[in-house]
Each structure stands twice: as structure tokens, then as C-alpha cells.
N, C-alpha and C positions, 0 to 999 in steps of 0.2 A: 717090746717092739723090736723086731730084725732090722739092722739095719741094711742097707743094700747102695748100691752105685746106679746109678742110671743116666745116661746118655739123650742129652738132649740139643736138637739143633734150632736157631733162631736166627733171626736178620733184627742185625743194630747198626743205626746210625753212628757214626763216630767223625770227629772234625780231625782230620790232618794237621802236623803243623804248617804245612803247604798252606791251606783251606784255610786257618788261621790267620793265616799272616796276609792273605786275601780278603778275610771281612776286615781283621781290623785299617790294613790299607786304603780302605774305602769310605772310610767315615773319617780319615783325617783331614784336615783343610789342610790347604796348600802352604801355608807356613811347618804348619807341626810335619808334613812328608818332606819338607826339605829340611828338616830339624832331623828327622829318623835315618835321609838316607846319606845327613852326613855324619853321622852315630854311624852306621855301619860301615861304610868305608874308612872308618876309622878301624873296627874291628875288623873286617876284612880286604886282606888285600886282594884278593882276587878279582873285586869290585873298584871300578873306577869312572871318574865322569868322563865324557868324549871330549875333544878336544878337535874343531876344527880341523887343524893343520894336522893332525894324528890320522893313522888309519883306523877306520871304524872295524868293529867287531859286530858285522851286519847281527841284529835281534833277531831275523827270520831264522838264524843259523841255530841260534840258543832256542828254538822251540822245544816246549815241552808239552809233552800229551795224557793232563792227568785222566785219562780214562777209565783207571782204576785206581784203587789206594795204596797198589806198589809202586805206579806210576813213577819211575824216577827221572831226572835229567838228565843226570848225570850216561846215559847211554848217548849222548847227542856229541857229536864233533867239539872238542875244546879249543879250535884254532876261528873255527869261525870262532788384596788390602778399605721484655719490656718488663723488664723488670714492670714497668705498666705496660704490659706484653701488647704487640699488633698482630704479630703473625710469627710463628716460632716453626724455622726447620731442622730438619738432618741430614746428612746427605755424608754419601758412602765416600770413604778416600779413593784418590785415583792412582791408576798403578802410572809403572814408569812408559815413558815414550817410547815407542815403536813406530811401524807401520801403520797396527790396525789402532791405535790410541792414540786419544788424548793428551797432552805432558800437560803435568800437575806438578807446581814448584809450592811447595810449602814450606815457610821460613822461622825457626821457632827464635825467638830473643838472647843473645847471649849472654845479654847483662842483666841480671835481676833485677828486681825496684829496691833489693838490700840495699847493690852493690849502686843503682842509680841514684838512690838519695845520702849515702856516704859520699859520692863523688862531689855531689851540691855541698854538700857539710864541708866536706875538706876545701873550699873554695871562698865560703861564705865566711864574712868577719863576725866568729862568734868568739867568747873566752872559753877557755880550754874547759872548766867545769859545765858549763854550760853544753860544751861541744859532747862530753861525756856523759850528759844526762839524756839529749838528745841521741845519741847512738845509742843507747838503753834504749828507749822508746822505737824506734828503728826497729830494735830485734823483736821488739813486741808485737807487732803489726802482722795481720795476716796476710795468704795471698792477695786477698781483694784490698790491700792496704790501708785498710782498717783496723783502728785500736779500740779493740775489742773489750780490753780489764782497765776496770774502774782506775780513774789517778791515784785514789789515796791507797788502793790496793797495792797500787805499783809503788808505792811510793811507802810503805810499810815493808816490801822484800830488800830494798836497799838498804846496804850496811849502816849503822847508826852513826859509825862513824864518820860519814861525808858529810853529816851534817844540812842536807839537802830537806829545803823549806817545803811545802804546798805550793805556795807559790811561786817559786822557782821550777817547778814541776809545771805549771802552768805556764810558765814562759816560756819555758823549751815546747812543749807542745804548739804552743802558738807560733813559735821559728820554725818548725816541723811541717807545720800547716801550711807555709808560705811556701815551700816547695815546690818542685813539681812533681808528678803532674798533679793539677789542681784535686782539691778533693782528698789528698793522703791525709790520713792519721786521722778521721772521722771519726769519732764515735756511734753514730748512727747516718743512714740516709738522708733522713733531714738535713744533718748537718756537713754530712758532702754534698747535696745538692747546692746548699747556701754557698758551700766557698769555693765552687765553680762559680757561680752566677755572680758571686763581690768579686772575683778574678775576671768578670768580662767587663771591656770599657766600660766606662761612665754611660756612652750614649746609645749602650744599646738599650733599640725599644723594646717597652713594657719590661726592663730589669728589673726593678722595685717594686712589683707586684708579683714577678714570677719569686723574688725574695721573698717576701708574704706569705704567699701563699704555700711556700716550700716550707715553711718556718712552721706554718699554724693550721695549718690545711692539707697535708697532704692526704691523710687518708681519706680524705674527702673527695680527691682526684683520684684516689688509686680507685674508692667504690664507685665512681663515673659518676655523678650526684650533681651533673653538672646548673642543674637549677638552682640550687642551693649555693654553688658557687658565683653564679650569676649574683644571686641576691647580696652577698657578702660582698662583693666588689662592686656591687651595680654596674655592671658590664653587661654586652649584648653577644652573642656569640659568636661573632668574628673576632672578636677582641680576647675572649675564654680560647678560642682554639688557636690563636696566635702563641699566648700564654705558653699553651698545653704544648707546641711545636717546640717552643724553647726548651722546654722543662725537658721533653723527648730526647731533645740532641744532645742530652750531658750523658756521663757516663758514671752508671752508678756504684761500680766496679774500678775505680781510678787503679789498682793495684793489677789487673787483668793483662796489660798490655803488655805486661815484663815477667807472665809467667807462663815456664818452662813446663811444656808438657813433650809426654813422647808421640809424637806422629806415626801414625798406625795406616797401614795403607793395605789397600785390599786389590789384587791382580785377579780381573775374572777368570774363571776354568774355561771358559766358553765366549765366545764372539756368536751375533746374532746379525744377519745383513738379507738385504732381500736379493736374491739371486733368479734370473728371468724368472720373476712374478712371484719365487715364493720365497717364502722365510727358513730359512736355513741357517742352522748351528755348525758354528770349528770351532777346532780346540785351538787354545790358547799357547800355542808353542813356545813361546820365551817363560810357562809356567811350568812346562812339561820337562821332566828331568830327561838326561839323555845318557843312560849307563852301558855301559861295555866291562867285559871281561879284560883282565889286566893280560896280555899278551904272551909278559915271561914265562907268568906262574903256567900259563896255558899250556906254552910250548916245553916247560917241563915234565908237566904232568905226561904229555903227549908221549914223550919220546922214555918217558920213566914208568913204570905200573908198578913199581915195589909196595910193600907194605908201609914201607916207611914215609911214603908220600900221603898215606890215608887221611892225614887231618886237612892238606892243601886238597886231596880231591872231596874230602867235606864241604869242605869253602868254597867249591866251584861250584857243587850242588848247591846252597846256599844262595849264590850269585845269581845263578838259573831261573832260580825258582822268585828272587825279589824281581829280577828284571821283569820273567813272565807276567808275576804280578801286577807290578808296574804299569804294564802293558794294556792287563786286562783292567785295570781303575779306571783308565783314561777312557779306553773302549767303552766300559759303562757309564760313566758318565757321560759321554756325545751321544749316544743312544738313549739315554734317560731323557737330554736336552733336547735333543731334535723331536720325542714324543712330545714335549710340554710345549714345544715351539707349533708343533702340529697343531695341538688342541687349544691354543692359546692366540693364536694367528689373528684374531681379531684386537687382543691388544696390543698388540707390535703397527696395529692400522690405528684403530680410536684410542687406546689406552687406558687408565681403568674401567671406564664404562663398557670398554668393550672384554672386561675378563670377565671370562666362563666359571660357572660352579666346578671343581676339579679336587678331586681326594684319590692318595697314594694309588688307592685299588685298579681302577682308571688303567694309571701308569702301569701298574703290576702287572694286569691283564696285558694288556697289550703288547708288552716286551716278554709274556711268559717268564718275571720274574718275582719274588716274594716280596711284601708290603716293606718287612724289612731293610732290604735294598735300597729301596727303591726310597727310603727313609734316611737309611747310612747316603746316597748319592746325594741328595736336596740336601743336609743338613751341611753349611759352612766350604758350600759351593757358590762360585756367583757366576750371571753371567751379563756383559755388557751387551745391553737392548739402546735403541734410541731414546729410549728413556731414561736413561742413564743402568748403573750398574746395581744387579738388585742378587740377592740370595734367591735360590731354586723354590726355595718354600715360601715367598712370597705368590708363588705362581697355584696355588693349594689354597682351599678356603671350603668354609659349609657356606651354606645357599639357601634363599629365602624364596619360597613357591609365591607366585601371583596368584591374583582372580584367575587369571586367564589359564592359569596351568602351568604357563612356563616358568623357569628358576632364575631365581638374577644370583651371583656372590658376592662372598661379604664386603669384598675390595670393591666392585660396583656401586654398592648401594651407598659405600664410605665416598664415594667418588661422587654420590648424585647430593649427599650431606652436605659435602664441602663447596659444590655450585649453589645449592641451596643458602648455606651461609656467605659464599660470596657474590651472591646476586641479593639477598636482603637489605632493608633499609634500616642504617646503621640508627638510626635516631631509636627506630623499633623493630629491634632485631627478634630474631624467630624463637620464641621458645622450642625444649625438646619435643612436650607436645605438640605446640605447630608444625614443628620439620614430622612428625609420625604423621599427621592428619595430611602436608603435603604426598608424601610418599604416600597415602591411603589411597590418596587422588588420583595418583599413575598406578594404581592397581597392584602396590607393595604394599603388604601390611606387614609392618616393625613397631613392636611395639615401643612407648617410651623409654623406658628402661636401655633397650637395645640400641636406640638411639643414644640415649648419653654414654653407653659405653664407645661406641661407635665414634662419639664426638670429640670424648676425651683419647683417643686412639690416634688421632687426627690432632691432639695439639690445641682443641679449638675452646677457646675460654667458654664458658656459660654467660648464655644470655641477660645476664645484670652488668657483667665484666667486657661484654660486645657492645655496649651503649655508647655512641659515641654523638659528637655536633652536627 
């Protein structure tokens, strides 16, 4: 076979690092973009944040026009966040105070429950051995300040040499227990519930039954069984849910109160307000970064064009092209937002009931842009509604056709569950299949299955566990 050369012409897609550093700019949440663009202003200086009282380096001046894939910048001006359960929420952190927000003061403990039951220990008249076996026990204690390994377990890892009994092990446990707050060094629930309830006066009513029954009975309250309870007490039911009220208000967590988490706070991309008659999206300015070209390096470059400057006139290409992008993130996002606001306009009025069947495509079409996008923009975007502050992609769901033809979504139909479940009669709450056979009834068919997903999505215990007096 001859070999030969031949000449061939094609058209191929190809991603710029410009183009690049545009999609991934767009799928980052607003922590991780002020994480990125204070990583690069570290690597370049030609980048830097505005500065009030500084002169701005107007953006319109740094336009770039990727029209093509030589498209550079660099041509442009350089001077221009029940345990027996009732009701279980979530609810999104709030950002910091402004204008258009809320202030949210969240306060985390500075003293641990280590360091708060050492402080009782150093105070309390115990003997020094003693004080040393209970500070052992101390370290052994989980968050929820419970002691979770057996005594004699604990009590086999200690050196042979101290010499330290069973039951002396036991005493200190019991000095431990006297604490605060009531409930530490529990071995089980049971037995934190009992010593909160021996720590509440003598005269509170029905104490010595809610003891009882904490002691001998509880999973008999936890399965709602409450006939059975009746019987054991021979009690009538204001008497049982008196009981059951007490039992509610301890905490079965005594350890909780004194641990240290990180507060994690979420700042919507977007504001939702109704503006004459309609609902209308802004962006979120105190989230919106605010970059300029650094001045000197400008004015050097400006009045310099040697070769020697090529890596700082790199660096100002660079600066261009993040700012541009920047730019254009922000831009698609308040466009993605104001779509979803547009087609969603009835829950910003009724709220879930009133949210529409809606998928990516929808969105896509309508801004003439790719599912993709439109995918990068909703994900770990939020935006503050009257309803409080919600992610993008809460506002997206598949949809369930009626008799009638028309679609209800998933978020509706979870919305007409939870009226359902909190308009029922707790004595005889709705099973799954009764809540399908409801919804049959207004012309939804869901099947069961779909209903307990649905249910459990919602937080919402199962109908043996919804039982109540």
C-alpha cells in the first residue's frame, strides 16, 4: 500500500481556558468563589478587592469581547450560609445583617460539659482518689454525656496499681451523677430520664409514676401503646398525658447543651420582593465580590510595552478575563432567578401548594441556554423568599397528572400530606394508604409507596408512632 498525505478540513469544538474558568465559576457556591478569588489575589497582583474610599477601576472599562477564540483582553485600556419525636425541623442559617436581612445571632458554648463538670469537681468536697477516678469517668463520657462502657470494662483499663475496688467505681459514678446538669454519666435513657425526674422536687405532681414508668415502661411510651399503659397504672387519660408532658420536658441529651459545633451560615445569591404587583429577583450585593485591576501595575504596563513586562501583561489578561467572568456568574444567575420567579409566582402568593411542575429544560428554553447551566446555576445557590431562604433547586420537581389532566408537583402534593397529617385525628391518625385514598379523592393518584416516600421526606413519623391521647 502507497503511502500518501492528504489534507483534510473539519470544525471542532474546543473549551478556552477563558470558557473554562467560566463554567467552573458557575457551579461554585458562594463560600468556595470567595475561597478561589482569595487564592488568586494572592497569586496575582494585578487583582485586587475595591475599596470604598479608593478609586474604582470602573468593570465597563475591562470589557472583553470573547467573539472568537483569539478573543483577548488584553487589547482593552489598562488604566481603566422527640427523641419521642412531635414534630422534627430544618431550617437554613441566616446570613448577616443588612438592609435587605434578617440578623441571626447564633451562640455556640465556650465551656465544654468536660470542662463544666471538672469545675463542679474542683469545688465539691470529695477525697483526692476518689476525685481522680471520677475525672477518669469525666473523660469517658460522650457528647450527649453519657457513659457509654460498661464499669467493670473501665474499671479493668486502670493500672492494677491504684488499687481501685468495683465499688468504689461505683461511688464515684454515683458523685458524678449528682451533677449538673441533671442526667450526666447515664448509662442508658432510662436511666437519665430517672435522674432528672429524682432531681425535680418532692412535690412535683405525678413524679413517682413518671419514675415508673421511665424505669419499667418506657418502650411502651416510645411504641404509643398507650392502653396498655392505662391498664398498668389504672389511669384515665388526662392523667397518662399529664405523665407523658413531664416525661417530654426532660432532655434526653443532658450532654448537648455544651457542645461545640461549627455554625455554618448560608448568604442568599438572590433577594425575592414583590415590586408594583410583581415578584422580582436582585442580586445579593454584600455576596457579590467587587474586583479591580491594581492601579500601579496598570500604569506600568501602560507607559512600558517591553518584553520584559510580558509575565505582568499576562497577569492582567488573567485579571480581565476572572473579573469578566465574575461578571457574567452573577448575570446568570439573576436571569436563571427571575425565570424561576416568573414561573413560580404562585408560590411566593400560596406557597407550597401553590408550586408548579418545573424541570431544568423549562429554564433552558426560555433563557436559550444548556440544561447544563442551568444545572451549574441552581446547584448551592440560594435565594431569600418570604418563605424563608431555600436553594434554586428546590424550586424543580417531577409532577403527578390528575383525572382532570392537569399536573400538581412533588412539593404540592408533600404540602397537601402534611395538611393531611396535620388536620387528622391524633387518637386515629391516617394511615399511608388512607392519605393515597385522600388524595384519590381530590383527583391525585399517588400511589402508597409514593406516599411514604413522600412522608418520610417530610420528617413525618408513621402512623403507629402519630398515635397519640
Amino acid at each position: 500500500m502507497k503511502n500518501s498525505l492528504q489534507l483534510k478540513i473539519s470544525q471542532q469544538l474546543t473549551l478556552t481556558p477563558q470558557l473554562q474558568q467560566s463554567i467552573r465559576l458557575l457551579q461554585l457556591s458562594t463560600l468556595e468563589l470567595q475561597q478561589e478569588i482569595k487564592q488568586l489575589i494572592q497569586d496575582n497582583p494585578l487583582l485586587e478587592m475595591e475599596d470604598d474610599e479608593e478609586d474604582q477601576t470602573p468593570i465597563s472599562d475591562l470589557a472583553v469581547t470573547p467573539s472568537s477564540e483569539n478573543a483577548s483582553p488584553d487589547d482593552e485600556s489598562t488604566s481603566d450560609v422527640e427523641w419521642l419525636p412531635e414534630d422534627r425541623q430544618e431550617s437554613y442559617g441566616k446570613p448577616h445583617q443588612d438592609s435587605q436581612t434578617e440578623e441571626t445571632q447564633l451562640i455556640s458554648n465556650e465551656v465544654s460539659l468536660y470542662d463544666h463538670l471538672n469545675e463542679q469537681l474542683s469545688l465539691a468536697k470529695v477525697d483526692q482518689k476518689n476525685k481522680q477516678i471520677i475525672m477518669y469517668l469525666i473523660g469517658n463520657l460522650d457528647e450527649d454525656g453519657f457513659l457509654k462502657d460498661d464499669i467493670n470494662e473501665l474499671l479493668h483499663t486502670l493500672p492494677a496499681e491504684l488499687q481501685i475496688e468495683q465499688e468504689e467505681m461505683q461511688i464515684a459514678l454515683k458523685q458524678l451523677q449528682n451533677l449538673a446538669p441533671p442526667g450526666v454519666a447515664s448509662r442508658n435513657l432510662s436511666e437519665c430520664l430517672e435522674l432528672q425526674l429524682t432531681a425535680m422536687p418532692d412535690d412535683t405532681p405525678l413524679k413517682s409514676m413518671a419514675i415508673t414508668l421511665v424505669k419499667d415502661n418506657l418502650t411502651i411510651l416510645a411504641s404509643r401503646d398507650y392502653n396498655r399503659l392505662k391498664k398498668i397504672f389504672k389511669c384515665d387519660d388526662e392523667t397518662l398525658r399529664e405523665v407523658k408532658k413531664l416525661i417530654q420536658s426532660l432532655n434526653p441529651r443532658p450532654g448537648s447543651a455544651f457542645s461545640i459545633s461549627d455554625t455554618k451560615y448560608i448568604s442568599p445569591d438572590v433577594f425575592v420582593r414583590k415590586n408594583n404587583g410583581k415578584w422580582t429577583a436582585f442580586l445579593n450585593n454584600e455576596t457579590k465580590p467587587r474586583l479591580k485591576i491594581n492601579k500601579i501595575y496598570a500604569d506600568i504596563l501602560q507607559n512600558n510595552k517591553g518584553r520584559k513586562y510580558q509575565n505582568i501583561k499576562d497577569q492582567l489578561t488573567d485579571a480581565k478575563w476572572f473579573i469578566k467572568n465574575i461578571e457574567q456568574r452573577y448575570e446568570t444567575i439573576l436571569r436563571v432567578s427571575q425565570a424561576i420567579v416568573d414561573q413560580q409566582h404562585r408560590f411566593f402568593e400560596h406557597g407550597d401548594l401553590g408550586m408548579r411542575p418545573l424541570v431544568l429544560r423549562e429554564i433552558a428554553e426560555k433563557l436559550d441556554l444548556h440544561e447544563s447551566t442551568i444545572s451549574r446555576v441552581t446547584t448551592q445557590k440560594y435565594m431569600m423568599t418570604p418563605r424563608g431562604i431555600l436553594e434554586l433547586k428546590y424550586f424543580f420537581g417531577s409532577h403527578v397528572t390528575t383525572e382532570s389532566g392537569s399536573a400538581y408537583s412533588s412539593t404540592a402534593i408533600r404540602a397537601l400530606i402534611k395538611n393531611i397529617v396535620d388536620e387528622e385525628d391524633k387518637r386515629k391518625p391516617a394511615s399511608d394508604s388512607q392519605i393515597s385514598k385522600l388524595l384519590s379523592s381530590q383527583g391525585i393518584v399517588v400511589a402508597r409507596r409514593t406516599v411514604a416516600k413522600y412522608r418520610e421526606a417530610l420528617q413525618i413519623l408513621p402512623v403507629n408512632l402519630r398515635k397519640d391521647l
